[in-house]
C-alpha positions as CSV (number, residue, x, y, z in Angstrom):
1,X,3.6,15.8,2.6
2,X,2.8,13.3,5.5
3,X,1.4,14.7,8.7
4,X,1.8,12.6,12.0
5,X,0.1,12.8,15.1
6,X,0.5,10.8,18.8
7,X,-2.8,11.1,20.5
8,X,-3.8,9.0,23.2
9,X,-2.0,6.2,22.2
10,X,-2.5,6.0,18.9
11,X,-0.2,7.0,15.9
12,X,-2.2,8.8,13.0
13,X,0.0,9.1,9.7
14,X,-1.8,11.1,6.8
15,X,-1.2,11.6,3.7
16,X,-1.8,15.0,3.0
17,X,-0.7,16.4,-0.7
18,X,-4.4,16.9,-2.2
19,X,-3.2,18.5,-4.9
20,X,-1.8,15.5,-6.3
21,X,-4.3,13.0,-5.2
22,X,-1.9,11.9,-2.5
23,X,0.9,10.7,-4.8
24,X,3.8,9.6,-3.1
25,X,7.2,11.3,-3.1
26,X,10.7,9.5,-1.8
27,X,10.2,12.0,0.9
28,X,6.8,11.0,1.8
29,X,7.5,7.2,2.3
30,X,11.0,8.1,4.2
31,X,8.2,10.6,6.4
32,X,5.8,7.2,6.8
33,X,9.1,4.9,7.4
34,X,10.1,6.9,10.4
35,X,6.8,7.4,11.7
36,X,5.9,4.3,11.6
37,X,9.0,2.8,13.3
38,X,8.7,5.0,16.2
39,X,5.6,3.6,17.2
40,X,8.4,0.8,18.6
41,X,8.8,3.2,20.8
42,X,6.7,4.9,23.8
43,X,3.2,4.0,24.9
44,X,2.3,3.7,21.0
45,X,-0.9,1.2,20.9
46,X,-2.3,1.6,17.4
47,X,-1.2,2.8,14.2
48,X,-3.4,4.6,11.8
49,X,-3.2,5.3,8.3
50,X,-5.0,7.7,6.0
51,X,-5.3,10.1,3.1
52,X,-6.8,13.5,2.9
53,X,-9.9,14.9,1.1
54,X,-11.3,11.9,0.6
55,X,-8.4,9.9,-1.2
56,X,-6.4,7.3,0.0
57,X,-3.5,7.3,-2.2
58,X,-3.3,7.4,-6.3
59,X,0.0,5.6,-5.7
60,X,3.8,7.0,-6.7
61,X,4.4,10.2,-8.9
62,X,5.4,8.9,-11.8
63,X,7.4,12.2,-12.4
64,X,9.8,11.5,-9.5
65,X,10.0,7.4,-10.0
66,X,10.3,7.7,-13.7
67,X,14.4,7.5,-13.9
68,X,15.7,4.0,-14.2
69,X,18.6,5.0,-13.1
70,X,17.7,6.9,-10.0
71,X,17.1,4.2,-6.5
72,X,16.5,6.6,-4.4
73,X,12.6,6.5,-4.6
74,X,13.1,2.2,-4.7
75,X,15.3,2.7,-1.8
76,X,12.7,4.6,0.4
77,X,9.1,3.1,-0.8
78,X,11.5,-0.6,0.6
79,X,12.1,1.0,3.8
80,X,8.5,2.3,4.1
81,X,7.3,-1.1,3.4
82,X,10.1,-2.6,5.7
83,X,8.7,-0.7,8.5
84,X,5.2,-1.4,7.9
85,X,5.7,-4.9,7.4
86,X,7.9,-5.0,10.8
87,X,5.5,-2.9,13.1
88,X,4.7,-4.9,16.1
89,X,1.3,-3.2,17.2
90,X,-2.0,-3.1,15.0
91,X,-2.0,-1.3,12.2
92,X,-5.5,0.4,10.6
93,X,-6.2,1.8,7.6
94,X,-8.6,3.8,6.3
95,X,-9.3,4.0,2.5
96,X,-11.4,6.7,0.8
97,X,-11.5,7.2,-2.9
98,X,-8.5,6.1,-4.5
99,X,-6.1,3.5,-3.3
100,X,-3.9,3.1,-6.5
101,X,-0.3,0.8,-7.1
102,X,1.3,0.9,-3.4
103,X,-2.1,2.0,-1.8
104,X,-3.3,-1.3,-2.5
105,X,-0.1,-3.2,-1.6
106,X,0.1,-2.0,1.6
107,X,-3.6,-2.7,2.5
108,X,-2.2,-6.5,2.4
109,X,0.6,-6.1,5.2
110,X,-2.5,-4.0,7.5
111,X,-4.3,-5.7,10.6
112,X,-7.5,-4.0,9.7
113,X,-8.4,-2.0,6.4
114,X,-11.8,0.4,6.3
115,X,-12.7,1.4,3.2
116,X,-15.8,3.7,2.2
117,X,-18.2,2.5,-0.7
118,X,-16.5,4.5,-3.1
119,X,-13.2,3.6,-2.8
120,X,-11.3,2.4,-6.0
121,X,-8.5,-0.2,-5.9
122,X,-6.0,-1.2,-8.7
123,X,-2.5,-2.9,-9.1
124,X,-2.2,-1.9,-12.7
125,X,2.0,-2.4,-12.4
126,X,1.5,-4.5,-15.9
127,X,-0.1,-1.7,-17.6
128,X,3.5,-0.2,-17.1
129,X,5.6,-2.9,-18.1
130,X,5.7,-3.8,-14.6
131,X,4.9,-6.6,-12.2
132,X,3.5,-6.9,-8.5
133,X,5.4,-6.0,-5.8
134,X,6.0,-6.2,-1.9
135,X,4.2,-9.8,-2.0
136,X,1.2,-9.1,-3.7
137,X,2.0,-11.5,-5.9
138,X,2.2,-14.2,-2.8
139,X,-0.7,-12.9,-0.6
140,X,-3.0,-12.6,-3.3
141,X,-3.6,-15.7,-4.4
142,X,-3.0,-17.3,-1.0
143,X,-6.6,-14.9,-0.1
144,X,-8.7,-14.7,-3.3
145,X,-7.1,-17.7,-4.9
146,X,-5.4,-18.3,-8.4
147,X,-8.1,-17.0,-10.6
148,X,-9.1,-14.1,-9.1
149,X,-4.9,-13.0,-8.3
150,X,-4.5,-13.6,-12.3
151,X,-7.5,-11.3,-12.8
152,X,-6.3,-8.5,-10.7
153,X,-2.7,-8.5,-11.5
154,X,-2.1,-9.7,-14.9
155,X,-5.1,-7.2,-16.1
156,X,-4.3,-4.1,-13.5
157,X,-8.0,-3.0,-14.0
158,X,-9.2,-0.7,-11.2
159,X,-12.0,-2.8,-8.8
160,X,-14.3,-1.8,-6.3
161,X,-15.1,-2.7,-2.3
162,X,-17.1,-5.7,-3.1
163,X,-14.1,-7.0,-5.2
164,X,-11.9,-6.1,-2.5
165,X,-13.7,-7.9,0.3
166,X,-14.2,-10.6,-1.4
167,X,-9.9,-10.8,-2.1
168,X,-10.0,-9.9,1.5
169,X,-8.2,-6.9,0.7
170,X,-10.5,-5.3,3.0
171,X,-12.1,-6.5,6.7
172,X,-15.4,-4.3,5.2
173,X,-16.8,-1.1,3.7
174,X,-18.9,1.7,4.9
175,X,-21.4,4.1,3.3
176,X,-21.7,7.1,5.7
177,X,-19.8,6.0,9.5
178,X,-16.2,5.3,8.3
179,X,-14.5,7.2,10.7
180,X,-16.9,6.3,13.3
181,X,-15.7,2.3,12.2
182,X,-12.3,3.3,12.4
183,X,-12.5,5.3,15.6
184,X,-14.6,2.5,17.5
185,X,-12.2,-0.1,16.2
186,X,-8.7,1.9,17.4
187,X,-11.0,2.3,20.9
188,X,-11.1,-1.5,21.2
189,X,-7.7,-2.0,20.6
190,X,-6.1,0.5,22.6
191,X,-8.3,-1.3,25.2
192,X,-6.4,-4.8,24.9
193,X,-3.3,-5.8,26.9
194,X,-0.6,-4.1,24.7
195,X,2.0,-7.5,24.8
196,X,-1.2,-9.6,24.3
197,X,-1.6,-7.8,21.4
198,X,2.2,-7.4,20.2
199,X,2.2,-11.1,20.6
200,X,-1.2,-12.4,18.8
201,X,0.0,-10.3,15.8
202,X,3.3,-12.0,15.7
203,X,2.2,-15.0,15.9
204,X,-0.5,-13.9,13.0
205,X,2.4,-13.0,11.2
206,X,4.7,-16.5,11.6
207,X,5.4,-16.2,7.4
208,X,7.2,-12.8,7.8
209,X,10.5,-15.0,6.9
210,X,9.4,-16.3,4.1
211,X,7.3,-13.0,2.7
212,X,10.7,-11.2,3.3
213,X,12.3,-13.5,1.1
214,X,9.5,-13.4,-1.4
215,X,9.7,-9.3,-1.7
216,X,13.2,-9.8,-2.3
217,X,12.8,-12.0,-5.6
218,X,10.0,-9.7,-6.7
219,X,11.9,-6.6,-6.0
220,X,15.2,-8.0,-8.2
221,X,12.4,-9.2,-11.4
222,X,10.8,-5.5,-10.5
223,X,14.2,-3.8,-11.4
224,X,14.8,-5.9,-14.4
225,X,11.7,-5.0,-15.6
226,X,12.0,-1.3,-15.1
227,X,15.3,-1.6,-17.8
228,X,12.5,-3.0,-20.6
229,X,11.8,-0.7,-23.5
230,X,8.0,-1.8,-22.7
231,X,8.6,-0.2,-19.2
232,X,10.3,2.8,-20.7
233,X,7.6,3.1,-23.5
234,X,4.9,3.1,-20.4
235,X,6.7,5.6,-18.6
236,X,7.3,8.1,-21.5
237,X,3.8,8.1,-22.9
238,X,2.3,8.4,-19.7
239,X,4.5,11.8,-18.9
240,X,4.3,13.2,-22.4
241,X,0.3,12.6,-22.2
242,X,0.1,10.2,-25.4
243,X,-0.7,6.3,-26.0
244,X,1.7,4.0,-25.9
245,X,3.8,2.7,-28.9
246,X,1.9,-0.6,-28.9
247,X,5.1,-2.1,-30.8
248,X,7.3,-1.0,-28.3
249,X,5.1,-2.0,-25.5
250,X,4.0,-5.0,-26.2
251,X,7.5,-6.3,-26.8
């Protein structure tokens, strides 16, 4: 489930299914979309995101984004993103533990990402017949470069904080005073002119057009790709708890 709370001014969404290690639902990201679009409304100055028990997120169920044929989990993790990538104040997020598919992705359309030293980051879409999505593949390489994009998506391996920062995935790490990081970073915020803010960020954000356009060609290769038998393969053998049919899979 997602929990949201409106205190003084700032928006906290949480990701709270600990039993699952935070994996998302269609449910959840409809929960985050409309949470995260209200803050264009009211005296909203900050936005916060977080998980629960010390994990970010471990990405999608597979269970419930398994079916090809079914959009509906497609339709909602787009409007979750949509909403994220269109929110007009600052948006902070703090990253414990696992931050897995999606958890990473959206760490690239945040103002400021906080991440503890033990947090754990991977895009491993390939390893699932898959490939990057919501402009990773665009971001990446304009922040770490060519060589270190190709490392991180075409090999989906996890990486840790100093990997991160260095991708500048992350604005820095913390051992021990995450939340005091995060809490005396959302003070200084709320403490700016709101427009000024607003408007700095848009400006930050001039490329929205063409990142747009660029989720759009990734999202119509992402659903070809979800029709492959290497996709299918992935998807099975990772349900049914067995390896992969390398045949299949590499294919």
């Amino acid at each position: 489930m997602i929990t949201v709370k409106n205190n003084d001014e700032v928006l906290t969404v949480t990701i709270n299914r600990p039993d699952k290690k935070n994996a998302l639902t269609p449910s959840m990201y409809k929960a985050m979309a409309d949470a995260i679009n209200s803050a264009k409304d009211g005296d909203v100055r900050v936005v916060v995101i977080e998980g629960i028990n010390g994990v970010f997120t471990s990405g999608n169920d597979v269970a419930e984004f398994a079916s090809a044929q079914s959009t509906t989990g497609v339709n909602e993790t787009v409007k979750f993103m949509q909403a994220l990538l269109n929110c007009d104040v600052p948006v902070v997020a703090k990253v414990e533990g696992l931050a897995v598919g999606i958890g990473t992705t959206m760490l690239l359309h945040c103002d400021f990402v906080y991440a503890h030293k033990n947090a754990k980051f991977a895009m491993p879409f390939i390893n699932l017949g898959l490939v990057p999505e919501y402009a990773s593949s665009y971001l990446i390489p304009r922040f770490a470069g060519h060589l270190k994009a190709a490392k991180l998506l075409m090999l989906g391996e996890f990486f840790d904080v100093d990997v991160a920062k260095e991708c500048e995935i992350i604005t820095e790490s913390s051992a021990d005073d995450l939340q005091q990081t995060v809490d005396d970073v959302v003070t200084k915020l709320r403490n700016k002119p709101r427009t000024a803010l607003i408007d700095t960020k848009k400006l930050l954000k001039s490329n929205k057009t063409f990142i747009k356009s660029h989720i759009d060609v990734e999202l119509e290769v992402f659903a070809s790709a979800m029709q492959r038998a290497s996709a299918q393969e992935a998807f099975s053998a990772f349900l049914d708890k067995r390896p992969v049919n390398q045949k299949i899979f590499r294919e």
